[in-house]
N, C-alpha and C positions, 0 to 999 in steps of 0.2 A: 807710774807717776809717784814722786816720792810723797812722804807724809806736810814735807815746808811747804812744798810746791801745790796740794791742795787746799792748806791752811790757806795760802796767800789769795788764792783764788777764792774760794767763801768768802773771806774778808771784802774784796774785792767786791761782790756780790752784792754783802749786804749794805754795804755803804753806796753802794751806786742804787739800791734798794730805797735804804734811809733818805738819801738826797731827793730822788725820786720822788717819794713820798711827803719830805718837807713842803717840796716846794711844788705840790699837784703836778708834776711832769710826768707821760710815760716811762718806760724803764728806757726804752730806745733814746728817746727826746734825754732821758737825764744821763744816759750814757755817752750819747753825741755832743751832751753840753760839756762833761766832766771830759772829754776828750779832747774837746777845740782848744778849751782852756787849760789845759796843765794839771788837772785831777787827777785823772789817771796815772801819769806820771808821775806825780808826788807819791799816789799810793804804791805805789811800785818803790820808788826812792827808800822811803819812809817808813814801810812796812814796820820794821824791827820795834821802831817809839810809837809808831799810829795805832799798831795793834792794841799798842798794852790800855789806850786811853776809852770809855763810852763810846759806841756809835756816834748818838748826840757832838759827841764833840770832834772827834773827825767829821762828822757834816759841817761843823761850825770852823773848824781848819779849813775843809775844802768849799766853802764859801768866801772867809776872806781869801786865799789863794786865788781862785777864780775871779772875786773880783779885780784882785789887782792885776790880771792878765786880761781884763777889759771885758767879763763875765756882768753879768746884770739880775739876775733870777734875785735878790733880796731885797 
């Protein structure tokens, strides 16, 4: 596995962590929620600019994203 392709995965991780943790969810429950709704896929998209920004604020990205794809957790 290359060195991008685990970086992307931690990240991944920690933000579905982060979320989790904002918003008292399990990690399953905040990963089922950031899946239904287009999270996961943004992080995937978006990697290259999401990275560079605080956890905090990729959770604050993938809260309004989620909401507007009919998410509710806020």
């Amino acid at each position: 596995m290359s060195r991008e392709i685990r970086n992307r995965i931690n990240y991944t991780v920690m933000c579905i962590g982060a979320f989790s943790a904002r918003y008292s969810l399990g990690l399953q429950e905040g990963y089922l929620y950031l899946e239904k709704f287009g999270g996961i896929s943004f992080l995937k998209d978006c990697y290259d600019a999401e990275h560079l920004l605080s956890i905090d604020d990729a959770v604050d990205d993938l809260t309004t994203l989620c909401k507007r794809n009919g998410g509710h957790v806020a």
